[in-house]
N, C-alpha and C positions, 0 to 999 in steps of 0.2 A: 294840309289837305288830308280830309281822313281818304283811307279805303275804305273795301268792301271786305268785310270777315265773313266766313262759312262756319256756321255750328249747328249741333243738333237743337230742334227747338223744347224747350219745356214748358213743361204745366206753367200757365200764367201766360204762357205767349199769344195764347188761341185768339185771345183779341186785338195782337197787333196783326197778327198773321188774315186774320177776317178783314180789318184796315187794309190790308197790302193789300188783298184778290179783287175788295172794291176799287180801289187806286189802277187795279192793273186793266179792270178790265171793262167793256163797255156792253154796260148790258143789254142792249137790243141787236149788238154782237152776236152775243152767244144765246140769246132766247130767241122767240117768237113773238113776246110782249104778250102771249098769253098770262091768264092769274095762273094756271098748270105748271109754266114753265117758267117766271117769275119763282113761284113754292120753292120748284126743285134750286133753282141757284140759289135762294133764300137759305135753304136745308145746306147744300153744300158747302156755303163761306161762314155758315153759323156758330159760335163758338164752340158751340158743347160737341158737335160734329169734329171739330178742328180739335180738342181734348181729346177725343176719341183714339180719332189717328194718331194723335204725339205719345201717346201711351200704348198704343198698341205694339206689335213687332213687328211692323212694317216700316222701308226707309222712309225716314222724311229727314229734312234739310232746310235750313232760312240761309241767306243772307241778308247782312245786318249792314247801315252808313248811318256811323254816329250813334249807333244802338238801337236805331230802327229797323226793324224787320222790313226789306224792299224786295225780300225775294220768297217763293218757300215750292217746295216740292214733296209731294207726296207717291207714293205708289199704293198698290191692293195686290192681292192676290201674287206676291211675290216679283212677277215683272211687269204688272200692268201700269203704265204712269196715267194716273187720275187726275192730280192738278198739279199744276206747271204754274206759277204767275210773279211778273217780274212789275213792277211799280211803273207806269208810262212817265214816272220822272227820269227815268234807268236808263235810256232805249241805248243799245248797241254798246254797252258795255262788256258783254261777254257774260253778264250775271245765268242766264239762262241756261247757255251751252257749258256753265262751269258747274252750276247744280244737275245737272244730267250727265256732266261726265264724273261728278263725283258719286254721284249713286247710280251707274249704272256700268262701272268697270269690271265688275266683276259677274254681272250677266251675262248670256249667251245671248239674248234677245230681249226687245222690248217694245209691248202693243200700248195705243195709245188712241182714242177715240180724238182726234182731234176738231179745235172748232175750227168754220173756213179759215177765219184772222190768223190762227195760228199757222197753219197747215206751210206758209215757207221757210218760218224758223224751223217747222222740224225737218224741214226736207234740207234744208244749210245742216242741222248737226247727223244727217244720214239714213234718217225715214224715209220707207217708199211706200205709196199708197199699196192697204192689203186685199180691200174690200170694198162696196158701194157705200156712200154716202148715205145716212140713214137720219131718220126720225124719231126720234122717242124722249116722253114726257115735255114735248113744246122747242126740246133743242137740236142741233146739226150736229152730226158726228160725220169724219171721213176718220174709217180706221185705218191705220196707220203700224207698220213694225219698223223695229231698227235691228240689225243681226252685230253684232258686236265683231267686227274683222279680227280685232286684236288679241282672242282668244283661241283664236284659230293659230295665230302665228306660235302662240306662248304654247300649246298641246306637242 
């Protein structure tokens, strides 16, 4: 039986990682089924977008079964988590809450525009809603923080 390994992803990954976000996710989920808001998830799981981020110096993270990419995590702007997505072959494996706790132990905090679908995993690994539920380019956000207790204890 394999496991699940955690690494950083590299150049050449951007198209399993693009695979995993479609696998993960359900796209009238997170859109409107507008062509606006179609574009934008288009833009977002596109590979050259997913190069971008893996090169950049912001955290990002996969989990891999069997050498596949079934997980992966990004953040922006230092503590913003942008995309989150775990494979719907995955479910309740822990894959999620193990790439957030591995890129985010060492933050104080962490916002997160989340979509409805998502909004009870993050409230299980310690999000509280921050702000009203919004609209923009065709998708749902509820913004969302997590305050990191454990930093507090280690000060």
């Amino acid at each position: 039986m394999n496991t699940v390994t955690y690494r950083l992803p590299q150049i050449g990954d951007e198209h399993q990682i693009s695979g995993c976000m479609w696998a993960s996710a359900v796209l009238w989920e997170l859109t409107d089924g507008t062509p606006e808001s179609v574009a934008e998830w288009l833009q977002i799981c596109h590979p050259e977008e997913l190069r971008d981020r893996i090169s950049s110096d912001e955290k990002t993270l996969v989990a891999t079964w069997n050498e596949i990419i079934v997980g992966f995590i990004a953040f922006k702007r230092g503590n913003h988590l942008s995309l989150l997505f775990v494979r719907r072959e995955f479910p309740g494996q822990g894959i999620g809450r193990e790439l957030f706790t591995r890129c985010s132990f060492d933050l104080n905090e962490v916002a997160v525009n989340a979509a409805e679908a998502a909004v009870g995993f993050y409230q299980k690994v310690g999000f509280r809603q921050s702000g009203d539920r919004f609209f923009k380019h065709g998708i749902w956000g509820i913004p969302m923080k997590w305050i990191n207790s454990s930093l507090d204890v280690m000060e």
